[in-house]
C-alpha positions in Angstrom: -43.2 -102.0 -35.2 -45.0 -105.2 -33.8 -48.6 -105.1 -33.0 -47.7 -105.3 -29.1 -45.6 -102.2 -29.8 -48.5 -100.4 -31.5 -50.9 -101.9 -28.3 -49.1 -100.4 -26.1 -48.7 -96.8 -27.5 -52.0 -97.1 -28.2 -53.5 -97.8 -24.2 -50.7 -95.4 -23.5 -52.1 -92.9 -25.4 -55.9 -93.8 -24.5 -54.7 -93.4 -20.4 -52.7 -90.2 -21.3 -56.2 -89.0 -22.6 -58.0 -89.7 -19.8 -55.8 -88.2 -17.3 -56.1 -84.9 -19.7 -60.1 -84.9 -19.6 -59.9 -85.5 -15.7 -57.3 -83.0 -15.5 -59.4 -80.5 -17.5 -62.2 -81.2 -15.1 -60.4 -81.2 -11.8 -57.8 -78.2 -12.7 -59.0 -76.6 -15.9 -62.7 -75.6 -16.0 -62.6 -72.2 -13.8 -59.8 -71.0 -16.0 -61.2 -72.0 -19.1 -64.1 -69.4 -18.0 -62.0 -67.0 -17.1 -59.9 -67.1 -20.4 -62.5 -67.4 -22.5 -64.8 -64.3 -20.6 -62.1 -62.0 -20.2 -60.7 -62.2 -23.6 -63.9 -61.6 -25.4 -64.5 -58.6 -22.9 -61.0 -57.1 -23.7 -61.2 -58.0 -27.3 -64.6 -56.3 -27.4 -63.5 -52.9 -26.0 -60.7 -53.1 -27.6 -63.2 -53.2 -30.7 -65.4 -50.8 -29.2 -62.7 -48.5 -28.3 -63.6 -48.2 -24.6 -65.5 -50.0 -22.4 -68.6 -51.6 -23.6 -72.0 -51.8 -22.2 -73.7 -55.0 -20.6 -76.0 -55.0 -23.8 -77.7 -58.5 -24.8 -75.3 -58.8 -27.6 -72.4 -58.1 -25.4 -73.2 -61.0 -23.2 -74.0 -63.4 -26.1 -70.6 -62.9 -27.5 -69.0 -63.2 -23.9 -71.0 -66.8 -23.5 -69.9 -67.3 -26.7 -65.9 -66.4 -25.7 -66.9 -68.9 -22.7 -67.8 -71.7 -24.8 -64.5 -71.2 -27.1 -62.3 -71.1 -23.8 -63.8 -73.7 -22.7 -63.3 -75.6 -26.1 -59.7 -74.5 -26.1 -58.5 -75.4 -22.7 -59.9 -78.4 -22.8 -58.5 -79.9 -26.4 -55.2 -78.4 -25.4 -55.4 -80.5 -22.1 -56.2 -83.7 -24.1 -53.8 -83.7 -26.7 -51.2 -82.7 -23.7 -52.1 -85.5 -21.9 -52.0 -88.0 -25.3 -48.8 -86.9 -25.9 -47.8 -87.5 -22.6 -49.1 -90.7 -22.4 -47.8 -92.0 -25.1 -44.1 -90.8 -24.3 -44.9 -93.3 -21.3 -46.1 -95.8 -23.6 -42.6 -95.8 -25.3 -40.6 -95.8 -22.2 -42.6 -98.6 -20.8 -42.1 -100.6 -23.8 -38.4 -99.6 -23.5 -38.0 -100.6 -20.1 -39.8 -104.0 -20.5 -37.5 -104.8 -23.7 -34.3 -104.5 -21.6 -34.8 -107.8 -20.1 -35.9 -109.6 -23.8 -33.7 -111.0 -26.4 -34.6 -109.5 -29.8 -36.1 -111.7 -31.8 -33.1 -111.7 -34.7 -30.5 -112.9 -31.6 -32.7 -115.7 -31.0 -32.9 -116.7 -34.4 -29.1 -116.6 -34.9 -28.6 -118.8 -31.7 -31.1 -121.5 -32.6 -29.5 -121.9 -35.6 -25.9 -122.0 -34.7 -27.1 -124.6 -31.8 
């Protein structure tokens, strides 16, 4: 692979990571609360074997399970939108090689001219 190859994957997969983090912030930080809050609540019961009390260690943990949601959501919506940018990144570099001669064809006509 060329360098302009490995330039474009690359800003392909630097604008693919953008679009995730503005996608996590747009679209993805209400649910990241709302995974992250009602897990820990339900995992907590679930350890508690009922429903738990709104004790200061209960809310720690669920700011905590806030946090990790929030963590989670928004990694998985960066990598999501890498990826995705650089599967662009190849199809662009596809698309613009369509109209090019490769450089080995080139080679082989300059030297049979």
């Amino acid at each position: 692979m060329n360098e302009e190859r490995k330039k474009t994957m690359q800003v392909g997969t630097k604008i693919g990571a953008a679009l995730g983090v503005l996608g996590f912030l747009v679209f993805g930080t209400v649910p990241a609360f709302y995974f992250g809050s009602y897990g820990t609540v339900v995992l907590l019961s679930h350890l508690a074997g009922g429903p738990v009390e709104p004790t200061t260690i209960v809310r720690m943990l669920t700011v905590v399970g806030i946090m990790l949601g929030i963590f989670c959501v928004g990694a998985v919506s960066i990598v999501l939108g890498s990826v995705f940018g650089t599967a662009l990144g190849y199809v662009v570099d596809f698309v613009g090689s369509l109209g090019r001669a490769r450089p080995e064809e080139a080679e082989a006509k300059a030297k049979n001219s």
